[in-house]
Every structure is written in structure tokens, then in C-alpha cells.
N, C-alpha and C positions, 0 to 999 in steps of 0.2 A: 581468538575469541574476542566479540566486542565488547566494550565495558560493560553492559550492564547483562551478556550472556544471550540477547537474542538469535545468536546462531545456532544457539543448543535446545536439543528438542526438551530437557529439561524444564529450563525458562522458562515452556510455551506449558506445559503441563503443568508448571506451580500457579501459573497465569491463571489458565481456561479454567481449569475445576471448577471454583467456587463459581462461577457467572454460566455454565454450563446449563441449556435447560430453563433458564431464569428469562425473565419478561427481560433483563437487560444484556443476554447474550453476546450482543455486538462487545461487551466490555471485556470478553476473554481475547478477543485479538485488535482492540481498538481501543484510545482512548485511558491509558496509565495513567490514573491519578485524578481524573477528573469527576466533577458530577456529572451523574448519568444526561440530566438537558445538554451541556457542552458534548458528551461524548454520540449524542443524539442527532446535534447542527451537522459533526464531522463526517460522521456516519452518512447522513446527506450528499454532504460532499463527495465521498468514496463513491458513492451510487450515483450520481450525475458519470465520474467518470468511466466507472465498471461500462456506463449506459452506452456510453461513446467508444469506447475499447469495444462492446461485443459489436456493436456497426460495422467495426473493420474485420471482424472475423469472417473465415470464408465457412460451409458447407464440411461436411464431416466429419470426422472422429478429433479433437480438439483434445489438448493437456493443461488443467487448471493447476499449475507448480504454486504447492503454498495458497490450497485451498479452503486453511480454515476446518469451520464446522460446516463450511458450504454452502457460506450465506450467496454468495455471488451465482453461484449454479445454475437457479431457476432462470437470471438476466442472460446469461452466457450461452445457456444450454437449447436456447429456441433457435428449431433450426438448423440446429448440427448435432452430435452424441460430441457431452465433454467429459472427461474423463479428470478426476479429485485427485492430490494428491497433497500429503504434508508429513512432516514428518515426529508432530506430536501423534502418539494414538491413541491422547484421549479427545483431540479436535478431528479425527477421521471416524474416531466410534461415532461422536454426535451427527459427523455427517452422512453417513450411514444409515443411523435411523431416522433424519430427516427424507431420506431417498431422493431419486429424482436422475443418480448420477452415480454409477461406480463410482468408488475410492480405492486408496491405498497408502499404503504407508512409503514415505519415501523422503528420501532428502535430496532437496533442489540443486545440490553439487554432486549427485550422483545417480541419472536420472534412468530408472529402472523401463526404458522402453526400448527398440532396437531402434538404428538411426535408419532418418527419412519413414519413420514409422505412423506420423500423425500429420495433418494437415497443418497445426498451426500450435502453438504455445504460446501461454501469455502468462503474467505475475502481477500480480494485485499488489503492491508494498510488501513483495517478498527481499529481493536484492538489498534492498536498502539494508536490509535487516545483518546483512553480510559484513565482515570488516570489508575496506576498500580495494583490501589486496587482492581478494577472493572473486571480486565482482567479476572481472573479464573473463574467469576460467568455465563458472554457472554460465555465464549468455551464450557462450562456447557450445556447452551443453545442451539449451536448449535450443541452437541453430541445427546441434547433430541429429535432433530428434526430426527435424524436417526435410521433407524432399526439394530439389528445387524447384523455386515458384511459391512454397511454402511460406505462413506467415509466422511471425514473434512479435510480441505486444508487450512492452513492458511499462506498465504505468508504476511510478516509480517519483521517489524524492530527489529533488534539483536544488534544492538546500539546505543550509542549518548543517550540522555537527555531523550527522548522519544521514546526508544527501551524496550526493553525485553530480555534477556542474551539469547541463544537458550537453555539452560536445563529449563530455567522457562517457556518457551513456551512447553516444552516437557512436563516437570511435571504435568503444568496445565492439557494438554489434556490427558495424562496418566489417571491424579485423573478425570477426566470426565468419562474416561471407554475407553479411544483410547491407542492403540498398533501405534509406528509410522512403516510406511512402508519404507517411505523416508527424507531426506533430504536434500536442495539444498539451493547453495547461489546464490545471485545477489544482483550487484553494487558492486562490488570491484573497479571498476575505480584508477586503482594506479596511476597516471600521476596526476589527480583530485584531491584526497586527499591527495596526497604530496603536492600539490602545497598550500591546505588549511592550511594545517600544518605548512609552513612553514610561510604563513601568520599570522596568528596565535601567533608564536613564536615572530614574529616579534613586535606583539601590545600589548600596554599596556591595565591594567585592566579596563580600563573608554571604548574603544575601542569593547573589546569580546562581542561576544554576551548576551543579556539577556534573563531570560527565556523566553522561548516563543517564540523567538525571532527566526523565519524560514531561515531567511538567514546566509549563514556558518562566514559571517564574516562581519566585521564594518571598515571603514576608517573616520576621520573626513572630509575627500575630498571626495566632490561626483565623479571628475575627476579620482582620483585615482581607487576609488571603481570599475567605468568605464570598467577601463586599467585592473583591477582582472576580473572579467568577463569575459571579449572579450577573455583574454589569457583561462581563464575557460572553455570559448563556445569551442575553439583548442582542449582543453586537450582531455576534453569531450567525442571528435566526435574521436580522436585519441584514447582515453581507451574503445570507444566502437569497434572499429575493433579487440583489443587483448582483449576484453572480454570473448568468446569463450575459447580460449589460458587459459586464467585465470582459469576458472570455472574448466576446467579438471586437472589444474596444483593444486591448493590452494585448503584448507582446506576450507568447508563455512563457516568458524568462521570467516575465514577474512574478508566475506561480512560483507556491513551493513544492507543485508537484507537476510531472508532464508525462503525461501517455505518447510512448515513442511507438508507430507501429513502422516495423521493417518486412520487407520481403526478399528472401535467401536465394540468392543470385546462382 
């Protein structure tokens, strides 16, 4: 289990409830801890790269592992039949009644489909969510679901406490039987992460965060905390216009996030 239990469908159901339904939905599977403007920029971010993830999808019956309430569906699902799955089910009921896309309940280390059954899989910031141990056994999984020729998409964290280097995400799906095609970053936000850094720098060890612990940084004042934020929510929406800029300038190493797309040899 990871520290703070996101591999349990528990987690995700004490999470989702309350923001279920609510004008700020996205806050059941995004964004612990923050105001809904910050969880708003991220939310941005996510969807630039869901946008580039479905690009590489091919034609056909597709598997959404760790679909959510299903916000991603409507981007993903032009084009091809994709297919929901998660394994809270009270984020599969919502996706449901939003329609659009079969669901089901399922958990992403035990994938309820037969092998070489769908044309492609992919995971939105699901793996991540995994302790590290577990990661190479899921990608496994979702190579079995594919025939050869077939694609896997894992957009996925490349840093911080609960990332994955981008060779280990490579290796993994290598040793599964995938050849990568592509790879891309998202979230560099440089304005954003300087500004954490520098917060950071500034706090002592009682201060940093603890495992687990979703939000980039601690203040003893909650006033202060505030004042980090608000200038946060600015940076944000300012590192998301020179995002674009970024992506074609920087290496994706410097994201902290990288959409790996492979095809299963």
C-alpha cells in the first residue's frame, strides 16, 4: 500500500463523494488540497496532454484503465469505441450517468478483459498511483490486453516522491514486449515550480512536506499558505500560455509528467 492509500479503491471513494456532481468535479480525482483555481490551471494541463495521448490512439475498441468519473472519454473516444474502467464504484457510477462510454468496475492490476482483446490501452495518472514495486507487473497487464501491433499509452509522473524516472517507465514496457513510438512531456510550468522551490528553500524541516503529503508545501500560517496559492493560482494560468513554447523548446525530462506511447512488438 502507498502512503497515503492511493491504490485502494477505498481512498478513491472517501476522495470522490463529496466533489461528485459539483461544478468542481475534477477535484474528486485531481488536485488534494488545493483551491479549486490551482486545481483548475492543472486540470489544463491534464487536457493538453489526454489531447496528445488520444493523437496516438489507433481506430477501435480502446481500454480507459483508471477512468475516473470519465472526464477524459468524450477526448479519447472520437473515433474509436473506448471502453471505462476504475476501480472506485462510486467514480464508475458517475461515469455512467454522464454516458458516452461503457464502464466498469475493475482494478488496473487485474484487468477483467481477455488477452490481445482491444486495440490499445492507455492510463491517465493511474500507475503513478501504485507503490513502485507493483508498477512493471500493471504495464504487463496492460501489454496482455493487446494483440500484436497494438498500442499502450501511459501518461504518467517522471518525478517527485511518486514518479517514475522516464527509462523506468520505458524499461518496464520494453520487458512487457512494447517498442516506444513516442515521447512527450507535460507540466513543466517553470514560473510554478520556481516559485515552489523557492518556498521550499525557505522552510525548515518541521515545515516540508510529509509522505504522502499532496500539497507542494506547508506554512505554519494558514494566512500565509493563502498568500502561496493565490500568487500560485497567477503563476499557473501565466506558465500555462508559455506551455506550448516550452514543450517544443525543453527536453521532456524537464516535465514532471511524460506521455510514453509504445507499440507491442
Amino acid at each position: 500500500m502507498t502512503a497515503d492509500g492511493r491504490d485502494t479503491a477505498t481512498y478513491w471513494e472517501e476522495r470522490a463523494r463529496p466533489h461528485l456532481g459539483t461544478s468542481e468535479e475534477f477535484q474528486s480525482v485531481s488536485g488534494t488540497g488545493l483551491p479549486p483555481w490551482v486545481g483548475r490551471s492543472i486540470h489544463r494541463l491534464e487536457e493538453r496532454g489526454v489531447r496528445a495521448l488520444a493523437r496516438s490512439l489507433p481506430g477501435g475498441r480502446v481500454l480507459d484503465v483508471g477512468c475516473g468519473y470519465g472526464r477524459w472519454l468524450p477526448i479519447t473516444g472520437r473515433g474509436r469505441t473506448v471502453v471505462g474502467m476504475d476501480f472506485s464504484p462510486s467514480l464508475i457510477a458517475r461515469a455512467s450517468q454522464r454516458g458516452g462510454a461503457p464502464v466498469m468496475v475493475a482494478d488496473a492490476r487485474r484487468l477483467p478483459v481477455r488477452s490481445a482483446s482491444v486495440a490499445a490501452v492507455y492510463t491517465v495518472k493511474v500507475l503513478q498511483c501504485l507503490p513502485q514495486h507493483e508498477r512493471a507487473a500493471a504495464i504487463r497487464e496492460l501489454f496482455a490486453a493487446v494483440p500484436a501491433g497494438g498500442m499502450v499509452a501511459l501518461f504518467e509522473k517522471t518525478s517527485g516522491e511518486d514518479g517514475s524516472p522516464p527509462e523506468r517507465w520505458r524499461r518496464w514496457a520494453e520487458d512487457a514486449g512494447g517498442t516506444m513510438v513516442r515521447w512527450s512531456g507535460n507540466h513543466y510550468v517553470p514560473l510554478d515550480r520556481l516559485l515552489g522551490a523557492l518556498v521550499r528553500r525557505g522552510q525548515g524541516p518541521s515545515e516540508r512536506p510529509a509522505a504522502g503529503d499532496r500539497r507542494p508545501v506547508r506554512t505554519r500560517s494558514p494566512r500565509l499558505f493563502g498568500i502561496y496559492m493565490a500568487v500560485r493560482g497567477v503563476l499557473l494560468r501565466v506558465s500555462l500560455v508559455l506551455e506550448p513554447v516550452i514543450e517544443r523548446a525543453c527536453s521532456p525530462r524537464w516535465a514532471e509528467h511524460g506521455l510514453f506511447v509504445f507499440r507491442k512488438t
